[in-house]
C-alpha positions in Angstrom: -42.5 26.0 37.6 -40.6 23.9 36.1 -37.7 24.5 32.9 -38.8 24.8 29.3 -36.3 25.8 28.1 -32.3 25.3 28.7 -29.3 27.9 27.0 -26.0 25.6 27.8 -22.5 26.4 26.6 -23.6 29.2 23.9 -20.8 30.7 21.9 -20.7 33.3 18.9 -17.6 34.8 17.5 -18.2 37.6 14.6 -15.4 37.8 12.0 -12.7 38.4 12.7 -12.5 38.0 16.4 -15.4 39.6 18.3 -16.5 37.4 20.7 -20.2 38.2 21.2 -20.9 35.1 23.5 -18.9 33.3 25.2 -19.8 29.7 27.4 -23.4 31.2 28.4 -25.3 29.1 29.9 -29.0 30.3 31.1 -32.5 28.1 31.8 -36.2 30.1 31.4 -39.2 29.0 33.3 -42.4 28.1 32.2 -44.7 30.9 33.0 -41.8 33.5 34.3 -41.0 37.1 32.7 -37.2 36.4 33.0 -35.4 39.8 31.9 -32.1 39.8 30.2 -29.5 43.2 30.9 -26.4 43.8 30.6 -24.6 47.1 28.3 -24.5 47.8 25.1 -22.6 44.8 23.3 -23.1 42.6 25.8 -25.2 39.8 23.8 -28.6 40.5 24.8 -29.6 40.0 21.3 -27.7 37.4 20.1 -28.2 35.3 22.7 -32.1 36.2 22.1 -31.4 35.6 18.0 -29.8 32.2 18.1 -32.7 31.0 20.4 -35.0 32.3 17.6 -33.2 31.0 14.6 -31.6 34.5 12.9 -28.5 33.4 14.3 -26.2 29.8 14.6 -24.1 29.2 17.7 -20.8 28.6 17.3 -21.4 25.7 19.8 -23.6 25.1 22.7 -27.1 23.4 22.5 -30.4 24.6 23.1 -32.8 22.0 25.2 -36.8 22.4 24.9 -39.0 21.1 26.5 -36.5 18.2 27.1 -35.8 17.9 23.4 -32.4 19.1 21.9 -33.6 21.5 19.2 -31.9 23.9 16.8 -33.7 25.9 15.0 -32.8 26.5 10.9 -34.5 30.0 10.5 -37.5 31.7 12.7 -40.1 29.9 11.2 -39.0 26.7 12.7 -38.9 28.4 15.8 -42.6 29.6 15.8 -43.5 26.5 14.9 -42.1 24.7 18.0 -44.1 27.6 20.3 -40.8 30.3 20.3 -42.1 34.0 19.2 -39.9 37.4 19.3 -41.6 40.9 19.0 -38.6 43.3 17.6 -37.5 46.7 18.3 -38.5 47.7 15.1 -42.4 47.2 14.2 -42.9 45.5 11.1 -46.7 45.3 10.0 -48.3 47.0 7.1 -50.0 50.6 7.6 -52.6 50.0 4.9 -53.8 46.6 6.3 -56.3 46.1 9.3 -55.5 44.5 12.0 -56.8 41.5 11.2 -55.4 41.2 8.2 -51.7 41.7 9.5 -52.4 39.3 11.9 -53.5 36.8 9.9 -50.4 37.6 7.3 -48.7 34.7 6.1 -50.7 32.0 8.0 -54.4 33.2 6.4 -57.4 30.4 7.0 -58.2 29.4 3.2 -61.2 28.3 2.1 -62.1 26.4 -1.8 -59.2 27.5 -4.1 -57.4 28.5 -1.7 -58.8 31.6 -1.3 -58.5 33.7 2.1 -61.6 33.0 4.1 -61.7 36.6 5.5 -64.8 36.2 7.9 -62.9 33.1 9.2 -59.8 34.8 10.1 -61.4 38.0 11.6 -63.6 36.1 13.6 -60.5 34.1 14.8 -58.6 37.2 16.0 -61.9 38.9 17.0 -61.8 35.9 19.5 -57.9 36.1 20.1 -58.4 39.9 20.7 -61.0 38.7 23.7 -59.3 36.1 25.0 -56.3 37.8 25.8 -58.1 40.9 26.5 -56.0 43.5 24.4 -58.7 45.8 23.4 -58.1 46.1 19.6 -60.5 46.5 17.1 -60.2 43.7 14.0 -61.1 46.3 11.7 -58.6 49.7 12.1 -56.2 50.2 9.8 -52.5 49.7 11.7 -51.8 53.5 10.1 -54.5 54.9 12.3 -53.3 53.3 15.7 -51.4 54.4 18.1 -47.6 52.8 18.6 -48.8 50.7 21.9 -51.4 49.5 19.8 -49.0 48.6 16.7 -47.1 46.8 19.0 -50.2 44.8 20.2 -50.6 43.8 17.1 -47.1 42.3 16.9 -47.7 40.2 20.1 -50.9 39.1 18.5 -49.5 38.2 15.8 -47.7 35.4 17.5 -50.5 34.6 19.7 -52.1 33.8 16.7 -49.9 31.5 16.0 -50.0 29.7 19.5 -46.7 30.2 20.5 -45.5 29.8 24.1 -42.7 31.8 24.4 -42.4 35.3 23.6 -39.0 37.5 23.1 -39.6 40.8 23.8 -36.6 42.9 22.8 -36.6 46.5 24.3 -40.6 46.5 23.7 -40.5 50.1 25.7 -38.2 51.9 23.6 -40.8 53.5 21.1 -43.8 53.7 23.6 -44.3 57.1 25.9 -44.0 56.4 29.8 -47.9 56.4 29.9 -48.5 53.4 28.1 -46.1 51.1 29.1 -48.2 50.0 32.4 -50.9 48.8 30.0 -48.1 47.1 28.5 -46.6 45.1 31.2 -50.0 44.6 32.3 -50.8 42.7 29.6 -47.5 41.1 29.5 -48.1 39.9 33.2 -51.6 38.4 32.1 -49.7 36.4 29.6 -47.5 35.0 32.5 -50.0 34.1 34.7 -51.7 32.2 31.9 -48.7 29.6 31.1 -46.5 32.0 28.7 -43.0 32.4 28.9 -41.5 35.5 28.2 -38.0 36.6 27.3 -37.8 40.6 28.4 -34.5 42.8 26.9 -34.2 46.1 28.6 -31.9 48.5 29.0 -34.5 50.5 31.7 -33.8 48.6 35.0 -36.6 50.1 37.2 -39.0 48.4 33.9 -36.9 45.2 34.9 -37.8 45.2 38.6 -41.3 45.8 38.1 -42.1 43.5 35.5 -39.9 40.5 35.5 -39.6 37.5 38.4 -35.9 36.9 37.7 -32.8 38.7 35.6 -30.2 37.4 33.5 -27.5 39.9 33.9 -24.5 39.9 30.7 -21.5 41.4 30.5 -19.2 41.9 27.5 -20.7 38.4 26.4 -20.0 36.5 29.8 -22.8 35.6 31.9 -22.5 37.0 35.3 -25.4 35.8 37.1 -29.3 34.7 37.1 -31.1 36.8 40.5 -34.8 37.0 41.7 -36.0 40.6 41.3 -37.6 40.2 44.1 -33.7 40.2 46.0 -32.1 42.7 42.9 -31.8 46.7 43.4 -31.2 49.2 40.9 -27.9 49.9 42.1 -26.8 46.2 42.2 -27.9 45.3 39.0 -26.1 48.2 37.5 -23.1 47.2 39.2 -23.4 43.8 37.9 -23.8 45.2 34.3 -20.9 47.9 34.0 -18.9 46.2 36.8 -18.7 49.5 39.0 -21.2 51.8 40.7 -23.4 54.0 38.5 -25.1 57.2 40.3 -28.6 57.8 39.1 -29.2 60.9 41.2 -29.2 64.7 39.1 -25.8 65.6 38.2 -26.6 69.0 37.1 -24.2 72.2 39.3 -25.4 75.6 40.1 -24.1 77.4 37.3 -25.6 81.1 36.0 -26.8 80.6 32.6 -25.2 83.2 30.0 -26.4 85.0 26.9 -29.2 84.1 24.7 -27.9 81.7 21.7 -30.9 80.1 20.2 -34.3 81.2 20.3 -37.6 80.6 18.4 -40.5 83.2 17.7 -43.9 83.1 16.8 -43.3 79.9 14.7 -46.4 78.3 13.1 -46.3 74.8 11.4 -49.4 73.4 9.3 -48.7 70.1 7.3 -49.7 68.9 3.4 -52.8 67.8 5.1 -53.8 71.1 7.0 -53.4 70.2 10.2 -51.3 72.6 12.4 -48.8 70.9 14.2 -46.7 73.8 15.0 -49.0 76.9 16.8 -47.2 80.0 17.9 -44.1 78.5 19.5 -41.8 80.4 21.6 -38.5 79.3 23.6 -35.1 80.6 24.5 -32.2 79.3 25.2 -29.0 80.4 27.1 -25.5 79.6 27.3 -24.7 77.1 29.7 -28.2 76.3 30.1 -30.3 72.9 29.1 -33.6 72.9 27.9 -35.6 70.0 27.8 -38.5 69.4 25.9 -41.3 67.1 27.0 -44.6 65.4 25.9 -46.0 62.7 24.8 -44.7 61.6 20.7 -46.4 63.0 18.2 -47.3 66.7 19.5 -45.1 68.3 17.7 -41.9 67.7 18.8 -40.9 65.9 15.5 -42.2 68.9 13.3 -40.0 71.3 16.1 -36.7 69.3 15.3 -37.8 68.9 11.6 -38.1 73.1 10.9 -35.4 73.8 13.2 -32.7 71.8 10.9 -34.8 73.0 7.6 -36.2 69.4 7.1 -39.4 71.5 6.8 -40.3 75.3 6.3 -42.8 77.0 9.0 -45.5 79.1 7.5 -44.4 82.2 9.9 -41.7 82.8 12.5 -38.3 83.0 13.2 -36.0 81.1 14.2 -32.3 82.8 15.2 -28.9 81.1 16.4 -26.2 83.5 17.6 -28.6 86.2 16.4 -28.8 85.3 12.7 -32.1 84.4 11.2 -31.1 80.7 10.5 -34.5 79.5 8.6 -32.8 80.9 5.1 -29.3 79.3 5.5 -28.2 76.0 4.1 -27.9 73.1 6.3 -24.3 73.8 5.7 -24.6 77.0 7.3 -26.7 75.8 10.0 -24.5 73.4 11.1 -21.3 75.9 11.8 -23.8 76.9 14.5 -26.2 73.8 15.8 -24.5 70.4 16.6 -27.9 67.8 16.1 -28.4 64.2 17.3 -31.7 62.7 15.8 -33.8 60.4 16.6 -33.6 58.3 13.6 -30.3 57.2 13.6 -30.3 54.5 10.9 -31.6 57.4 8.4 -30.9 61.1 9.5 -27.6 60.6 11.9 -25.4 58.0 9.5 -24.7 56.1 6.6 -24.8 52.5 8.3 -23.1 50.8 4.7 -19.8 53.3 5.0 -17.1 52.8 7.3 -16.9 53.6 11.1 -14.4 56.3 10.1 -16.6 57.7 7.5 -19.3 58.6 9.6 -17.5 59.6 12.4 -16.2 62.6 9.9 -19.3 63.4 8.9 -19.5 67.8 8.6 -16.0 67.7 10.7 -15.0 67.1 7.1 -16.7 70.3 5.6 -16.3 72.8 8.7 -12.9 72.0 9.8 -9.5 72.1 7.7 -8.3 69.7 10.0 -9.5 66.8 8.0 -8.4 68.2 4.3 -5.4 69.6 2.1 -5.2 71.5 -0.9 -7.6 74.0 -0.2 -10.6 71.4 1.2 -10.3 69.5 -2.1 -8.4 66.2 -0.4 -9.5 64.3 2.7 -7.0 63.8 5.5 -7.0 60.4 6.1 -4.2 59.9 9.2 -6.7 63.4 10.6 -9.4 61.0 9.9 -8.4 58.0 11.5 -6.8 60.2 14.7 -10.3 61.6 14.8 -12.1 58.3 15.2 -9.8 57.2 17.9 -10.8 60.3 19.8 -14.0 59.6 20.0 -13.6 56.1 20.5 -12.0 57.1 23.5 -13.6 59.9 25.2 -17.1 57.9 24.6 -16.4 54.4 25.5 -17.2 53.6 21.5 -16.7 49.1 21.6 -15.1 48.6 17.9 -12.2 46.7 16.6 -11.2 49.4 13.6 -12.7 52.8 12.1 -12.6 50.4 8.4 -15.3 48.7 10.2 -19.2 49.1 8.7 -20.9 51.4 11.0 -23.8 49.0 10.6 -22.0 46.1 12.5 -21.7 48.0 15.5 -24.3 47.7 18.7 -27.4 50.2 18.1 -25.8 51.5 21.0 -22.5 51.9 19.8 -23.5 53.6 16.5 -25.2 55.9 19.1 -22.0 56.4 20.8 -20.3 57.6 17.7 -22.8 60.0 16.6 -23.1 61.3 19.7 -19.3 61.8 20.0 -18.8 63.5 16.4 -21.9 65.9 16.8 -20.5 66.9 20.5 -17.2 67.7 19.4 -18.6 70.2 16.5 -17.6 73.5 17.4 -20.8 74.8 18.1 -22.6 77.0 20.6 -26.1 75.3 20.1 -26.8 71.8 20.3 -30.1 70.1 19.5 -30.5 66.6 21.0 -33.7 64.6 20.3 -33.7 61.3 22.0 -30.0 60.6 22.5 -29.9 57.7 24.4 -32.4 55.9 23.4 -31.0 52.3 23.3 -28.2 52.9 25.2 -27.8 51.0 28.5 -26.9 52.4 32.1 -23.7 52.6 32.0 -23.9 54.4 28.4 -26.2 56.8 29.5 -24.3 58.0 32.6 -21.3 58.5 30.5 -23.2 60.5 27.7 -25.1 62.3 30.5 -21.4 63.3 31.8 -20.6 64.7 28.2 -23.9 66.3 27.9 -23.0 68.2 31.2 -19.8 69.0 30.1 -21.2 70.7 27.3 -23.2 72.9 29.6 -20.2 74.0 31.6 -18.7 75.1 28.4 -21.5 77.5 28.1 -22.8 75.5 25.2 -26.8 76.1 24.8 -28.8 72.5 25.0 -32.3 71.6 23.8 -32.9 68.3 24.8 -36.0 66.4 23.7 -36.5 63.1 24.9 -39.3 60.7 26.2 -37.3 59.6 30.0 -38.7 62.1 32.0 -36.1 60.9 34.5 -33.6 61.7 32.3 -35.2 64.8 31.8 -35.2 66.0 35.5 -31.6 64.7 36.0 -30.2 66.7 33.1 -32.1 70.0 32.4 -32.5 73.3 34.3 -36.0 74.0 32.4 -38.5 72.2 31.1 -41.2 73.0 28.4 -44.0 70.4 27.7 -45.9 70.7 24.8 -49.4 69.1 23.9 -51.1 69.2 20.5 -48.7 71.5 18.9 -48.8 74.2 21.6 -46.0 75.1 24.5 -48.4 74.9 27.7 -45.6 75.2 30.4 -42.3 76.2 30.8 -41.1 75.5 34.3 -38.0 75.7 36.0 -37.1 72.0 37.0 -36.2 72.5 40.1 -39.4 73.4 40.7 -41.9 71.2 39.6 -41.9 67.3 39.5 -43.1 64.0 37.3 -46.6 64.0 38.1 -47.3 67.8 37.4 -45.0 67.2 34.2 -47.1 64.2 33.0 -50.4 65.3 33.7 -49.4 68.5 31.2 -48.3 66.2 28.6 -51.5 64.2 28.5 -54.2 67.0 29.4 -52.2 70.4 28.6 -53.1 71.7 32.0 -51.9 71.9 35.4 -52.2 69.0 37.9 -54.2 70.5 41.3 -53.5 67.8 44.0 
């Protein structure tokens, strides 16, 4: 296989002075799934953006195909065979398939009208030659993520590129649908494509990809075979010490009850009930963890805990009070709560870094204000932010920074560090490092731990199921709604665990 594409002397520098890239230098295959890791910050992205044409280098070139190219805006990039699926899906619910495939590069016929039987017929055919078992005709809204995101790679196909970008494809799929994905992913291989992989999850990156780009703080550290790479070595190589992936969890006696949940039913605007006679405790020093595969009511759970949403019946208590009455406000003296929807529920990504770090801290504690809550502390403020910066490894050059220029796993970081420091007994976590590389998520892990030998009570909700059985000391698994297990974790393992997330019943060997 020979090179078809060439990375040589790449820089970018964001105002004022971060240097996001710096001399990288990196050559892709043809036919190859050549991963890219490295932490948070590191330039994964960019490095994947300026190939794709969101971004200008500073300097470097970019060779393809022997040709120096550089590429205006994605569309020029497409054009010359270069595709990039995103984190963040972006078709349209209400269209078909077809029809978001087709989007913006529609077979016409006189007039220029759309020839709609011509263009279904064309992805009907791209649908069987690359053997992605999608039906033209259902509407994106009714399909499931794995599917949506499909689409997205179709949508390219369509377009015949060559090379496909696939940044952290994983990160919104359930751990029993991403082999279909890399399945499909090595078929593309093995038929000529190229393909760009960004993943934070390195046992996904041994499995998948034939060689890794590893980054670090925007320097290049090395190109390996996976075939030669461990787990251990490439985090190593990424965080430039050893990580331990093993449990980290310590005997430890859990205490009094501090949050539990009774008899709660949830039915929706449409009547369907995702909610059915829920029931769960939780102890100090204890961490619960919450699995099954997205949408079975895990969402509506976090949603009527935090009074997002109100439960037909039930109650719901936190240091013995009946919390489902009580204003967020009040709530919050007594639940600490990382979503999973940072950009919308966990911050304000146009304010400053300060701003959101102060978030409630402001309202709860009179640390932050004078004159009777009326003026904000700003020197509190700013001490604040540098606290957390600290204590969670935040990578920022000033709190006046926009919380929207910082890493998706920075901004974690920071929410992450200002809910944790809340004084209070009961935390609610629901996905909290999602996006956050190895080295991020052993540190937060550390935290989260912490926490529990504080006697803080934990509900952790979260799609690793490794993660899960590294962090909690029980585990419920809900399906359709319903609780169907809660096990102890030392006593149980992945497969039983998985088998009651898809079939809500025990796995007999």
């Amino acid at each position: 296989m020979g090179d078809i594409i060439e990375m040589n002397g790449i820089v970018k520098i964001f105002p004022p002075n971060l240097v996001a890239l710096d001399d990288v230098s990196v050559t892709f295959r043809e036919g190859e799934i050549h991963a890219i890791v490295g932490e948070n910050g590191a330039g994964k992205t960019t490095l994947m953006k300026i190939l794709y044409g969101m971004q200008p280098a500073d300097s470097g070139e970019i060779i393809l195909r022997g040709e120096k190219v550089k590429f205006s805006d994605p569309g020029e990039a497409i054009a010359s065979g270069i595709g990039m699926v995103h984190q963040e899906i972006l078709l349209i619910p209400e269209y078909s398939v077809w029809e978001n495939v087709v989007l913006g590069n529609e077979p016409v016929k006189f007039l220029d009208h759309l020839d709609s039987k011509k263009a279904r017929e064309q992805v009907k055919a791209k649908i069987k030659e690359f053997h992605f078992n999608l039906d033209p005709d259902t509407k994106v809204a009714d399909i499931s993520v794995a599917a949506r995101q499909k689409v997205e790679i179709l949508k390219l196909l369509f377009r015949n590129v060559s090379v496909l970008i696939m940044d952290e494809p994983t990160s919104v799929l359930t751990p029993q649908e991403i082999p279909q994905l890399f399945s499909e992913l090595k078929r593309l291989r093995d038929n000529g494509h190229t393909i760009m992989f960004i993943s934070h999850h390195l046992d996904e990156v041994l499995d998948l990809s034939d060689r890794i780009t590893v980054l670090r703080k925007g320097k290049k550290i090395g190109t390996i075979e996976a075939r030669e790479a461990t787990k251990t070595g490439l985090a190593q190589m990424m965080v430039g010490r050893k990580v331990i992936f093993e449990s980290i969890r310590k005997a430890q006696k859990p205490g009094d009850i501090l949050f539990e949940i009774s008899n709660l039913n949830y039915t929706d605007a449409d009547k369907k009930p995702r909610l059915q006679n829920i029931h769960l405790q939780v102890r100090a020093g204890e961490i619960v963890g919450i699995a099954g595969v997205e949408g079975n009511g895990q969402l509506e759970l976090v949603n009527v805990i935090m009074g997002l949403i109100e439960p037909q019946s039930g109650t719901i208590s936190a240091m013995g009070q009946d919390v489902i009455p009580q204003s967020i406000l009040e709530k919050r003296k007594k639940i600490a709560f990382v979503s999973q929807d940072r950009g919308n529920m966990s911050a304000c990504l146009p304010a400053r870094i300060t701003e959101n770090v102060i978030m409630t801290h402001h309202r709860l504690n009179p640390r932050f204000t004078s004159l009777g809550g009326k003026v904000l502390n700003f020197k509190q403020a700013n001490q604040f932010t540098l606290e957390v910066q600290e204590i969670f490894d935040v990578q920022m050059t000033s709190g006046e920074t926009l919380f929207r220029s910082l890493s998706g796993g920075n901004q974690q970081k920071v929410i992450l560090g200002r809910e944790l420091l809340l004084d209070a007994p009961f935390i609610l976590l629901d996905q909290p490092t999602r996006g956050l590389d190895v080295g991020s998520i052993e540190y937060v892990h550390k935290q989260i731990t912490t926490m529990r030998s504080k006697q803080r009570g934990i509900l952790l909700i979260s799609a690793d199921l490794e993660e899960l059985f590294r962090l909690t000391d029980r585990l419920i698994v809900m399906h359709r709604g319903r609780i169907v297990a809660d096990l102890v974790t030392d006593k149980t393992n992945i497969t039983e665990v998985g088998y009651l997330m898809l079939e809500g019943m025990t796995y007999e060997a």
